[in-house]
N, CA, C and O atoms as a Maestro MAE file, in Angstrom:
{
 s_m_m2io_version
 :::
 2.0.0
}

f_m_ct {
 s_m_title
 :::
 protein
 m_atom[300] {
  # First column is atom index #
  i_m_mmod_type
  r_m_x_coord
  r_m_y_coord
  r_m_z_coord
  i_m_residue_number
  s_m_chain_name
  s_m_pdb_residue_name
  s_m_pdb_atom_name
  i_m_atomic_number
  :::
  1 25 -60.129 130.987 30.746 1 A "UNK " " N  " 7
  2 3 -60.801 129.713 30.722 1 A "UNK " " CA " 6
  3 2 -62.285 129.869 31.069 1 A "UNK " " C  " 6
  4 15 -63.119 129.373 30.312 1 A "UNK " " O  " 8
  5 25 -62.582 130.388 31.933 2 A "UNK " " N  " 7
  6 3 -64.081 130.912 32.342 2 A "UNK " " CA " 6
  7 2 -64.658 131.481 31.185 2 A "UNK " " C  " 6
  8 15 -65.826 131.206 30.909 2 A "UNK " " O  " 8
  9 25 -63.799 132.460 30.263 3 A "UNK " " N  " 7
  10 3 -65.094 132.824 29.127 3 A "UNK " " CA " 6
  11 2 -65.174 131.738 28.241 3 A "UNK " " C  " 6
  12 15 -66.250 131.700 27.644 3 A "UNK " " O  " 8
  13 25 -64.358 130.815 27.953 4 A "UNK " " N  " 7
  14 3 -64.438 129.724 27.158 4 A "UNK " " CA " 6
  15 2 -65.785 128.948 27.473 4 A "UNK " " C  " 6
  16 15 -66.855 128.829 26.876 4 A "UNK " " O  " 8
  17 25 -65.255 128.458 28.703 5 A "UNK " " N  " 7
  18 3 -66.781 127.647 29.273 5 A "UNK " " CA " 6
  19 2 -68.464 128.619 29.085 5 A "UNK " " C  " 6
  20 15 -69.504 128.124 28.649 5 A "UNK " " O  " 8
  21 25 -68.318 129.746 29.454 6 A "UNK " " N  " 7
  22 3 -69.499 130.539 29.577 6 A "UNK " " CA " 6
  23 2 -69.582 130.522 27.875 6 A "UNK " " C  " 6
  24 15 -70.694 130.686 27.372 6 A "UNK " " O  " 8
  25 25 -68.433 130.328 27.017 7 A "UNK " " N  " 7
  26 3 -69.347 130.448 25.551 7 A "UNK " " CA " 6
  27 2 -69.762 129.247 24.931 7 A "UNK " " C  " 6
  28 15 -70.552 129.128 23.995 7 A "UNK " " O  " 8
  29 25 -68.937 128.062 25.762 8 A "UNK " " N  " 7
  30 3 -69.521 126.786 25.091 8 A "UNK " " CA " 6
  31 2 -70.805 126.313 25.482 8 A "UNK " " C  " 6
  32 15 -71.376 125.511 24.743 8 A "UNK " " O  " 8
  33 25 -71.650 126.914 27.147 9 A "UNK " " N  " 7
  34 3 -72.578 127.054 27.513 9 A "UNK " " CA " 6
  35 2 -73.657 127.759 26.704 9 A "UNK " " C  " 6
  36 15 -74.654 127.202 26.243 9 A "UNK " " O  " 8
  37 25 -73.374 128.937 26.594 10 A "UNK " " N  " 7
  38 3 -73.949 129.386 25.170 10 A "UNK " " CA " 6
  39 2 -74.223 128.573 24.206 10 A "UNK " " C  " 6
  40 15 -75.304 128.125 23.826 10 A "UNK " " O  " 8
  41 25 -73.290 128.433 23.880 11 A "UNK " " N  " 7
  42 3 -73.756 127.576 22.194 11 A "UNK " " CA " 6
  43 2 -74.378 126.546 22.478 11 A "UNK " " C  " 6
  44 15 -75.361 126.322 21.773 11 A "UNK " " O  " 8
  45 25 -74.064 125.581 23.554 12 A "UNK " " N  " 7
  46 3 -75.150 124.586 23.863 12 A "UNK " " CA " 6
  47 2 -76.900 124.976 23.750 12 A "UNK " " C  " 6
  48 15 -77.880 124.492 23.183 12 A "UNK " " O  " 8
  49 25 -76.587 126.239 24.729 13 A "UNK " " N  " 7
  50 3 -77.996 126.148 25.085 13 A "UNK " " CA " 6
  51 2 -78.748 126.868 23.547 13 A "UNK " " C  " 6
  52 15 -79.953 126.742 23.333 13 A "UNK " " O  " 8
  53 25 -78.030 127.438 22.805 14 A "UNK " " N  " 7
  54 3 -79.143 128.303 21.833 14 A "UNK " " CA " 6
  55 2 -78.629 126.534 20.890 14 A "UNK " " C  " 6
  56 15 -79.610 126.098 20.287 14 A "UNK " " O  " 8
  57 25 -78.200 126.225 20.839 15 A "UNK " " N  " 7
  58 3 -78.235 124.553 19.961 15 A "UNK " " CA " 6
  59 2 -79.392 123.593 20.582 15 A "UNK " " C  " 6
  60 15 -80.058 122.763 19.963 15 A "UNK " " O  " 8
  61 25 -79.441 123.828 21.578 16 A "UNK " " N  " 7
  62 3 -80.867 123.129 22.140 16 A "UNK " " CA " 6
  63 2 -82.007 124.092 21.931 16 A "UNK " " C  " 6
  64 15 -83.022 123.487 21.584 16 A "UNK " " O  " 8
  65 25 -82.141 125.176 22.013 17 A "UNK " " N  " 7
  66 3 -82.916 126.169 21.387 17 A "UNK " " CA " 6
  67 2 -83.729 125.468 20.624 17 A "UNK " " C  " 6
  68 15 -84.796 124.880 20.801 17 A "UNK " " O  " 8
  69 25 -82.594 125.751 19.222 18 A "UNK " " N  " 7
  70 3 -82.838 125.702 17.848 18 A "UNK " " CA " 6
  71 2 -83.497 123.898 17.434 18 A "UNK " " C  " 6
  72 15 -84.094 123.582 16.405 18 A "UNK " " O  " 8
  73 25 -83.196 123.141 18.406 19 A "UNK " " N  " 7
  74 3 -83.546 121.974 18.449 19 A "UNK " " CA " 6
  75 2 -85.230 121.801 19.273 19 A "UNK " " C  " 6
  76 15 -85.940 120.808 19.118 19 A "UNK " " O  " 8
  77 25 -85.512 122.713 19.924 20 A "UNK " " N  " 7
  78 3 -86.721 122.849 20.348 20 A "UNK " " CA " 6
  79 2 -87.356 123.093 19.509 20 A "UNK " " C  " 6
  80 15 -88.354 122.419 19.253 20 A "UNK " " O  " 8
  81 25 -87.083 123.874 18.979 21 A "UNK " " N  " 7
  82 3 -87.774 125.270 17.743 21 A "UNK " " CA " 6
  83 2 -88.471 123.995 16.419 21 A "UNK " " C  " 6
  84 15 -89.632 123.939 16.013 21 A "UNK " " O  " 8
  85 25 -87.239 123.071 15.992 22 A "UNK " " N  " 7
  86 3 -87.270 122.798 15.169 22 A "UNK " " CA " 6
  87 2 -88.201 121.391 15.323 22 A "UNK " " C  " 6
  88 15 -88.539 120.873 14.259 22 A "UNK " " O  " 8
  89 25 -88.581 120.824 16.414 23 A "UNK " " N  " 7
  90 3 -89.129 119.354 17.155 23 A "UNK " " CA " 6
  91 2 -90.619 120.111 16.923 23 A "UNK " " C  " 6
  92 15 -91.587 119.381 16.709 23 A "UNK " " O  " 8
  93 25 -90.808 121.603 16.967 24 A "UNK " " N  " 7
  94 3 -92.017 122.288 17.144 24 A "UNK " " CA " 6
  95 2 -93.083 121.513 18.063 24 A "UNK " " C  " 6
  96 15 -92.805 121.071 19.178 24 A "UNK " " O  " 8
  97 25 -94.825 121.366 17.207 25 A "UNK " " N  " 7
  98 3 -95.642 120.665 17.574 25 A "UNK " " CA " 6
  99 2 -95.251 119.101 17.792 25 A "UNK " " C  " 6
  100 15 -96.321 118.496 17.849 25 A "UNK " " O  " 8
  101 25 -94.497 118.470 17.893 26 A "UNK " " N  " 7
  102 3 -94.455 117.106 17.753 26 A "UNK " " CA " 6
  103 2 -94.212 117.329 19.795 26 A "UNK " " C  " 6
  104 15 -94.774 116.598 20.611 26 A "UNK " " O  " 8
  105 25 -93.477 118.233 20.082 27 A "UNK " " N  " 7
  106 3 -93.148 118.282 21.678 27 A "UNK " " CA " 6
  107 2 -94.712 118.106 22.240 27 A "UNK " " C  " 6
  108 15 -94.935 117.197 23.040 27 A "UNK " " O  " 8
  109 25 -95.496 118.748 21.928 28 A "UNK " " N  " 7
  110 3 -97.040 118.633 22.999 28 A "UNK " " CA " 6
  111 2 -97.400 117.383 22.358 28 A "UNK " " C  " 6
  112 15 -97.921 116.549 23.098 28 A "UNK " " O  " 8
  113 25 -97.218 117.046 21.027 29 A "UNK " " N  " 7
  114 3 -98.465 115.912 20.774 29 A "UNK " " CA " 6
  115 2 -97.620 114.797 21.062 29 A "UNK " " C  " 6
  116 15 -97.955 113.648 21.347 29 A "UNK " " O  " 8
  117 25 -96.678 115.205 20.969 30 A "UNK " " N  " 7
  118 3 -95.569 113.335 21.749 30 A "UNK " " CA " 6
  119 2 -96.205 112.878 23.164 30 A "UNK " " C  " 6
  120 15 -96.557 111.752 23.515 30 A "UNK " " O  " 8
  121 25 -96.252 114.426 24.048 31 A "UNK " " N  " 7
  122 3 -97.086 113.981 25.462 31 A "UNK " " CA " 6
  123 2 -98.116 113.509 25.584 31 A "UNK " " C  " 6
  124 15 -98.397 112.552 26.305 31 A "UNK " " O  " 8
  125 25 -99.051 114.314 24.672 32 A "UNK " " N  " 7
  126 3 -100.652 113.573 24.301 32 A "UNK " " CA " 6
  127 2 -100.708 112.485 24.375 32 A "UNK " " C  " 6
  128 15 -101.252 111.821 25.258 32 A "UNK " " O  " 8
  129 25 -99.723 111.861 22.743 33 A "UNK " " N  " 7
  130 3 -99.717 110.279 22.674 33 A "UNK " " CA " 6
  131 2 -99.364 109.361 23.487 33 A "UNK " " C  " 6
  132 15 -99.953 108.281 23.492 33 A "UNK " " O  " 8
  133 25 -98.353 109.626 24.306 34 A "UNK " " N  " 7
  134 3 -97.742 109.062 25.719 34 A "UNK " " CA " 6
  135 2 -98.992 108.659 26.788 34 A "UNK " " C  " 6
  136 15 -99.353 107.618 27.336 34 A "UNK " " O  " 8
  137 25 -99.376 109.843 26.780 35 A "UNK " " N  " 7
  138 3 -100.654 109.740 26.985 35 A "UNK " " CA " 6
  139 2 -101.972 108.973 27.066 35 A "UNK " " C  " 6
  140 15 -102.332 108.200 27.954 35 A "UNK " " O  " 8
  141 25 -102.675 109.375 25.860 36 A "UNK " " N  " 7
  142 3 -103.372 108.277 25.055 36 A "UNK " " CA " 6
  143 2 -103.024 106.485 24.841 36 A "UNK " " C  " 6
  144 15 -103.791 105.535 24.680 36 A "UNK " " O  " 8
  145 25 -101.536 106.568 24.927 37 A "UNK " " N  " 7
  146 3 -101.284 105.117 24.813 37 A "UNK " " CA " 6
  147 2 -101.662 104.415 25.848 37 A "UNK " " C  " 6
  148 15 -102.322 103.376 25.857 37 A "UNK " " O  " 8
  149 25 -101.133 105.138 26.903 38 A "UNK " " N  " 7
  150 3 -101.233 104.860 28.322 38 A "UNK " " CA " 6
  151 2 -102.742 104.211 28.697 38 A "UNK " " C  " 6
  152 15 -103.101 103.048 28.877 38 A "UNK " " O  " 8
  153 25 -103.325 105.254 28.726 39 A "UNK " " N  " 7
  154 3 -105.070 105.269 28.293 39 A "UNK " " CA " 6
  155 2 -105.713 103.893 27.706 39 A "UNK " " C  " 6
  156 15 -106.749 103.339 28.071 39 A "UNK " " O  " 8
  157 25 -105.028 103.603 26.947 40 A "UNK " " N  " 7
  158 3 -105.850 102.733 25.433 40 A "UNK " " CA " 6
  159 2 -105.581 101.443 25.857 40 A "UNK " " C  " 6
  160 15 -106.421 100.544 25.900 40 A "UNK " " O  " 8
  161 25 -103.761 101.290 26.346 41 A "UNK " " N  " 7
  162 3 -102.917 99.898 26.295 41 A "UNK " " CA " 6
  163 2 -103.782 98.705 27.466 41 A "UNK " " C  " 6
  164 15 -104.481 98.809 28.474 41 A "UNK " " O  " 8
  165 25 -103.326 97.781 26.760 42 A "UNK " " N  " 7
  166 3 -103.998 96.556 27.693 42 A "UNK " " CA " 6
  167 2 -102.786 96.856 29.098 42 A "UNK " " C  " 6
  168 15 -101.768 97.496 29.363 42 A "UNK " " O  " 8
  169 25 -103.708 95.935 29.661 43 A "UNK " " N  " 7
  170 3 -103.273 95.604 31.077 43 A "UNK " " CA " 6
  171 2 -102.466 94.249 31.103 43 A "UNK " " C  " 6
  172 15 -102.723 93.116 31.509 43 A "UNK " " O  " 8
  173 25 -101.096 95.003 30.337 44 A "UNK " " N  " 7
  174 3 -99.935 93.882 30.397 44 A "UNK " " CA " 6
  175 2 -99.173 94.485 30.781 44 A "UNK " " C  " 6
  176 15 -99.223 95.714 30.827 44 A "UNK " " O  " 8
  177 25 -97.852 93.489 31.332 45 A "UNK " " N  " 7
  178 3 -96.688 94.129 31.687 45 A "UNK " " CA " 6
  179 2 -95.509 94.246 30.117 45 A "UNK " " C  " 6
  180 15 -94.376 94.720 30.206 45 A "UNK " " O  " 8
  181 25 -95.853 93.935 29.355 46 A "UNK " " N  " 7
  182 3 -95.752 94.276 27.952 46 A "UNK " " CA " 6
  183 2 -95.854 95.716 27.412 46 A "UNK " " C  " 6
  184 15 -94.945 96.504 27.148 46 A "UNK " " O  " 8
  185 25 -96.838 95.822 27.339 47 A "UNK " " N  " 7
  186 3 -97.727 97.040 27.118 47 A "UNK " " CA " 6
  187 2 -97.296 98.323 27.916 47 A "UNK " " C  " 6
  188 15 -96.866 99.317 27.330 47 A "UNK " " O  " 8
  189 25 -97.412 98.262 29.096 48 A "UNK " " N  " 7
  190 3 -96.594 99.542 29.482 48 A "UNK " " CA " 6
  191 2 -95.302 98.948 30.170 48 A "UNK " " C  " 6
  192 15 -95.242 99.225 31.368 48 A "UNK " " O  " 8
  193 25 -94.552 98.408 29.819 49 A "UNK " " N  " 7
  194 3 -93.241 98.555 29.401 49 A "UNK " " CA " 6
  195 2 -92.799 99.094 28.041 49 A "UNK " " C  " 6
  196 15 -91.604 99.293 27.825 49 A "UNK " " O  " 8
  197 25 -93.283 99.218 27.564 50 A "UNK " " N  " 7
  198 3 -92.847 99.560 25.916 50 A "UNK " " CA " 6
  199 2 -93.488 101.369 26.501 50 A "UNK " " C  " 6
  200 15 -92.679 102.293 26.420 50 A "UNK " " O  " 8
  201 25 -94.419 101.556 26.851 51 A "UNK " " N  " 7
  202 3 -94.860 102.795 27.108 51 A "UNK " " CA " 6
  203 2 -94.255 103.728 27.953 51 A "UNK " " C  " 6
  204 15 -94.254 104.924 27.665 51 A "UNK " " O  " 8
  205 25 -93.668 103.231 29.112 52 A "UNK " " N  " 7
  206 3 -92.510 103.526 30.104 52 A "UNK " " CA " 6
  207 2 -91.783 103.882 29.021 52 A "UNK " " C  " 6
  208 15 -92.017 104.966 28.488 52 A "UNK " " O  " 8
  209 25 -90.802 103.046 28.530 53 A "UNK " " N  " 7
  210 3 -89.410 103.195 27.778 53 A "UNK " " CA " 6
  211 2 -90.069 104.921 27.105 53 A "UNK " " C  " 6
  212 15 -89.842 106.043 27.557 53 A "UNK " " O  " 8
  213 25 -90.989 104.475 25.801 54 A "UNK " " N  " 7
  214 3 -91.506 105.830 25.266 54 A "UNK " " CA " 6
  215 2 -91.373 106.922 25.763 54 A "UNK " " C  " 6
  216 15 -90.928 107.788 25.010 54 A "UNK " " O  " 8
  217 25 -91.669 107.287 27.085 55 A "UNK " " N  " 7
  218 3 -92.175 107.912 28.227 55 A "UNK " " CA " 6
  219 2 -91.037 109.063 28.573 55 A "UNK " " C  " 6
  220 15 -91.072 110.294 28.597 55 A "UNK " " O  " 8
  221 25 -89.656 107.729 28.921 56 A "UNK " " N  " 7
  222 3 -88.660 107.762 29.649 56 A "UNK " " CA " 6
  223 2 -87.836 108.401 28.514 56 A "UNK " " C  " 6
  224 15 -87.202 109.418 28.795 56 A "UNK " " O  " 8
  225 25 -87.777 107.885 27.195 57 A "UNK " " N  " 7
  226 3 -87.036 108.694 26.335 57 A "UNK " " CA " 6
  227 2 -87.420 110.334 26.025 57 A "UNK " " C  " 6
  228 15 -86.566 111.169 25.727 57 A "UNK " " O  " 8
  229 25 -89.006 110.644 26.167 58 A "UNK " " N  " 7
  230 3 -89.225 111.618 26.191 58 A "UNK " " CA " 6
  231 2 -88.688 112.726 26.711 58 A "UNK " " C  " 6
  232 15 -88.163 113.763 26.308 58 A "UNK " " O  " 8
  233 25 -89.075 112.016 28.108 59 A "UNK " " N  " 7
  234 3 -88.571 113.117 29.157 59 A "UNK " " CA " 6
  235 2 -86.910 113.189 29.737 59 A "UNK " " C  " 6
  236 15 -86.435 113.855 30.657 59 A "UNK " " O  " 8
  237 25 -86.387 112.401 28.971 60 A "UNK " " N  " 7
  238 3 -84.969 112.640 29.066 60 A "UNK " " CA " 6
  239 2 -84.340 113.486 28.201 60 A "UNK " " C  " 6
  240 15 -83.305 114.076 28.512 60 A "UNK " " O  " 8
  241 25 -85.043 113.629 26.809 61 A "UNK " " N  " 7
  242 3 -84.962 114.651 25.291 61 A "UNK " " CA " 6
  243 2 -85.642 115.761 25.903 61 A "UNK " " C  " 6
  244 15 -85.346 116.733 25.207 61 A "UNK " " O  " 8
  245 25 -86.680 116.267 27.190 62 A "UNK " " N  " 7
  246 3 -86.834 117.067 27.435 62 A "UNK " " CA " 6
  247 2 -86.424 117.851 28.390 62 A "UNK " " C  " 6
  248 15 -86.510 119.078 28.344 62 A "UNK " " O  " 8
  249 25 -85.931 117.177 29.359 63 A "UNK " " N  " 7
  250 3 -84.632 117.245 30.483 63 A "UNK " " CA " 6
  251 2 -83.514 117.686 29.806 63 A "UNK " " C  " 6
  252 15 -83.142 118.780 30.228 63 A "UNK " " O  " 8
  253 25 -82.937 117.302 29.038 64 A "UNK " " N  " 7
  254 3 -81.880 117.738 28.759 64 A "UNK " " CA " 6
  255 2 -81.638 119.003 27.618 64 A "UNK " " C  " 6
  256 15 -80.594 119.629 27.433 64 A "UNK " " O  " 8
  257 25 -83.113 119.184 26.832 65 A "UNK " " N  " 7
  258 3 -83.332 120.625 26.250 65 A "UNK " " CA " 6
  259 2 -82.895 121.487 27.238 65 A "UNK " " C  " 6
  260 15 -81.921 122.220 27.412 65 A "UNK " " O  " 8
  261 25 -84.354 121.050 28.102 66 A "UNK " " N  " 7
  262 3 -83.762 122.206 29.278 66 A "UNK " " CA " 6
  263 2 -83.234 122.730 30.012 66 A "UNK " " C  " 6
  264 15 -83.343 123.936 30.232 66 A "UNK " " O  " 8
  265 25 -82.366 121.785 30.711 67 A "UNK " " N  " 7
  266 3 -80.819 122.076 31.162 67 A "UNK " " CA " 6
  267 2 -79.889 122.520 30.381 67 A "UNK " " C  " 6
  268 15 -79.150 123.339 30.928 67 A "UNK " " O  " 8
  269 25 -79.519 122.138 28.672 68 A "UNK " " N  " 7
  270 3 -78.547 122.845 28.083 68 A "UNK " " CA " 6
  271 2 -79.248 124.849 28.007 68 A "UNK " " C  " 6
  272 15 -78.625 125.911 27.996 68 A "UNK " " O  " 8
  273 25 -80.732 124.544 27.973 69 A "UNK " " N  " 7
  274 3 -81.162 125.895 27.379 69 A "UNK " " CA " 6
  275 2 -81.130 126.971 28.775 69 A "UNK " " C  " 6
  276 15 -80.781 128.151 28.809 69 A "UNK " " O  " 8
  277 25 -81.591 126.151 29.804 70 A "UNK " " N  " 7
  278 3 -80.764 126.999 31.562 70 A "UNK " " CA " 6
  279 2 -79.136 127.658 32.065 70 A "UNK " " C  " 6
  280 15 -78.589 128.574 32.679 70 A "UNK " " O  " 8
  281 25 -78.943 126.646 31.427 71 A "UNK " " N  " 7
  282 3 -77.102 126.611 31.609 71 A "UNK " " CA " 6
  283 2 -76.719 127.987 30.655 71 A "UNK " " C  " 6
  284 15 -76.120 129.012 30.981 71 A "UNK " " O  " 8
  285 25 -77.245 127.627 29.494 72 A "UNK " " N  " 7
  286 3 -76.778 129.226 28.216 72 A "UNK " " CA " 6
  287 2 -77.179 130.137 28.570 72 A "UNK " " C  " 6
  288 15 -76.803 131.204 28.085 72 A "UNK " " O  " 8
  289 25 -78.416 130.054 29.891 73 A "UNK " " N  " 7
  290 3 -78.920 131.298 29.809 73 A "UNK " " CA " 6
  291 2 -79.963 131.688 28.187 73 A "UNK " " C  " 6
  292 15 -80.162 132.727 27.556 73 A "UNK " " O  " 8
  293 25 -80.269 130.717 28.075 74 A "UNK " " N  " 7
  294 3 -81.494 130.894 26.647 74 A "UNK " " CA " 6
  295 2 -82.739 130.342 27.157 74 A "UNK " " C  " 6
  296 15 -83.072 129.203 27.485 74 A "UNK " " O  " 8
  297 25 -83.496 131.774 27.125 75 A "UNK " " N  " 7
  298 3 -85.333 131.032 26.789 75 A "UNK " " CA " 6
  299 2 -85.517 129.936 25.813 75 A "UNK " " C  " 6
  300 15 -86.640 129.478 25.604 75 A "UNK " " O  " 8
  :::
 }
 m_bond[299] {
  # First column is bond index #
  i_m_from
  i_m_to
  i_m_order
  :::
  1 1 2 1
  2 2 3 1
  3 3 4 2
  4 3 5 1
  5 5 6 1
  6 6 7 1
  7 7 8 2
  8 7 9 1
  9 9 10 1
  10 10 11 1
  11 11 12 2
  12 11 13 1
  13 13 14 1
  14 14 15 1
  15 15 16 2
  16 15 17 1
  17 17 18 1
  18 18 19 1
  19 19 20 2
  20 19 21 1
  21 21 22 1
  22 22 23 1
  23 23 24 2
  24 23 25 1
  25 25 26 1
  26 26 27 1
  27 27 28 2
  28 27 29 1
  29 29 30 1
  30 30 31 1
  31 31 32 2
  32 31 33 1
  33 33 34 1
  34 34 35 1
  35 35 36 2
  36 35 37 1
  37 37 38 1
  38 38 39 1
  39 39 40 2
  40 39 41 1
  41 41 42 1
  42 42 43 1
  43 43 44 2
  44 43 45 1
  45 45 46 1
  46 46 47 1
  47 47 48 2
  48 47 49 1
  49 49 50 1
  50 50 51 1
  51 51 52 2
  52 51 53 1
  53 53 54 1
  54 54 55 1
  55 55 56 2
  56 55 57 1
  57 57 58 1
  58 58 59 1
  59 59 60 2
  60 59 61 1
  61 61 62 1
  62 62 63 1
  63 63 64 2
  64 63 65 1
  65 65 66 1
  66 66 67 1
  67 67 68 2
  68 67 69 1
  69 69 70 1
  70 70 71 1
  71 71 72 2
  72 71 73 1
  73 73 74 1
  74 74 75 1
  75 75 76 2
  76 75 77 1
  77 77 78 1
  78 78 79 1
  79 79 80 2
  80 79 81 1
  81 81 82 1
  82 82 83 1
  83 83 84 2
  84 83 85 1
  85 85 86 1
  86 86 87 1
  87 87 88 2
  88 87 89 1
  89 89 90 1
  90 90 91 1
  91 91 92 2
  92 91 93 1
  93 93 94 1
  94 94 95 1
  95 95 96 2
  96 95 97 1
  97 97 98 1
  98 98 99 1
  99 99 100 2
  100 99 101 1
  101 101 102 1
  102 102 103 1
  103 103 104 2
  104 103 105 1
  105 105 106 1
  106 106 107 1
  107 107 108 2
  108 107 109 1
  109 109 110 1
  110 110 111 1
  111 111 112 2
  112 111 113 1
  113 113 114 1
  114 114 115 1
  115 115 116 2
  116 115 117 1
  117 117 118 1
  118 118 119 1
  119 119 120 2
  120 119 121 1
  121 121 122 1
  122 122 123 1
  123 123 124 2
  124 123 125 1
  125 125 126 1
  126 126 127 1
  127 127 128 2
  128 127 129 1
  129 129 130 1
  130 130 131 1
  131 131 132 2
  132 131 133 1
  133 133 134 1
  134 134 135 1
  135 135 136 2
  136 135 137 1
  137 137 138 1
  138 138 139 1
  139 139 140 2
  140 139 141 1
  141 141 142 1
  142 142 143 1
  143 143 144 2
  144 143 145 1
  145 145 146 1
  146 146 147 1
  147 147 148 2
  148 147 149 1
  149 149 150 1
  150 150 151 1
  151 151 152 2
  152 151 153 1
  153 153 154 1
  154 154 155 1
  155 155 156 2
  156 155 157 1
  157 157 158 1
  158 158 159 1
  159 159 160 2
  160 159 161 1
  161 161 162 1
  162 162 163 1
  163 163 164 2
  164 163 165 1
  165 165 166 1
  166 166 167 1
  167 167 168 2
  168 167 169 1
  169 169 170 1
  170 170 171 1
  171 171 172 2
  172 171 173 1
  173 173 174 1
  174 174 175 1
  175 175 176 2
  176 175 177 1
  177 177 178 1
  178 178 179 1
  179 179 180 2
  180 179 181 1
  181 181 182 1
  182 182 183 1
  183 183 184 2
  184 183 185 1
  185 185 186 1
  186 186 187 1
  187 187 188 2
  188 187 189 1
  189 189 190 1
  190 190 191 1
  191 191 192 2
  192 191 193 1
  193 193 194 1
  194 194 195 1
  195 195 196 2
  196 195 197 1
  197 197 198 1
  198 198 199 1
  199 199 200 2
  200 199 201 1
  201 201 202 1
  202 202 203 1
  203 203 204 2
  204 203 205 1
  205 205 206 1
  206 206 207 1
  207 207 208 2
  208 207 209 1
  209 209 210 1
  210 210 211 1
  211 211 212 2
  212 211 213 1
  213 213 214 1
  214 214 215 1
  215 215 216 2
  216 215 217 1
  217 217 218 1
  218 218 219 1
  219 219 220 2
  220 219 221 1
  221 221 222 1
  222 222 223 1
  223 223 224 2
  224 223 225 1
  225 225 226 1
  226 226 227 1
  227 227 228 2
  228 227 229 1
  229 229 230 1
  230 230 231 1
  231 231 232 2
  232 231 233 1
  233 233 234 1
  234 234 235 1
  235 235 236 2
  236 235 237 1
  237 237 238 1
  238 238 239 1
  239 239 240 2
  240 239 241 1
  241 241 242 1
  242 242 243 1
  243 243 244 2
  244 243 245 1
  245 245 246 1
  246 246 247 1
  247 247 248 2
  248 247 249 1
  249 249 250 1
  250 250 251 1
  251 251 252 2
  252 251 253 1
  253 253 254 1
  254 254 255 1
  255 255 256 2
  256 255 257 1
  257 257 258 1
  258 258 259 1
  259 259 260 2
  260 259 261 1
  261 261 262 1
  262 262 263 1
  263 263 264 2
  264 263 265 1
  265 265 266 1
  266 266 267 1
  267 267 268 2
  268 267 269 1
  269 269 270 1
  270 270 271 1
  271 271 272 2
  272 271 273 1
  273 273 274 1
  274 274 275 1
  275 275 276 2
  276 275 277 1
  277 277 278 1
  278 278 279 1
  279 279 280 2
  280 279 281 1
  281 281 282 1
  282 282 283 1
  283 283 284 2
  284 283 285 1
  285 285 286 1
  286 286 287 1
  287 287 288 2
  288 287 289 1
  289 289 290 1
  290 290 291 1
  291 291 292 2
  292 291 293 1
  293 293 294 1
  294 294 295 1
  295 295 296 2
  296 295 297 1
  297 297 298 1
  298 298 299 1
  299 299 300 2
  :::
 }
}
């Protein structure tokens, strides 16, 4: 049962890999824009609420790259 788990860990993490790999440049310039929005947006509670959410989805698609890609043991 242990090598089972250690290979489904595997495959997770090189599947998040390959999902990094493939998001390429859009990963830095998503932060930029997050960014920049932040920067630009009026001073509503509108405005960065919608930017939060953005934000929050980001870094949860990037949280969880990196935990499946830790867990496999994959750079």
């Amino acid at each position: 049962m242990g090598n089972e788990i250690s290979e489904e860990l595997r495959r997770r993490g090189v599947a998040a890999s390959t999902i990094r790999e493939a998001l390429g440049d859009w990963h830095t310039r998503e932060a930029e824009r997050i960014i920049v929005a932040l920067a630009k947006a009026p001073a509503t509670v509108e405005a960065l609420l919608t930017i939060q959410a953005e934000a929050k989805a980001y870094y949860r698609l990037d949280k969880e790259l990196s935990s499946a890609m830790n867990s496999g043991n994959v750079d």
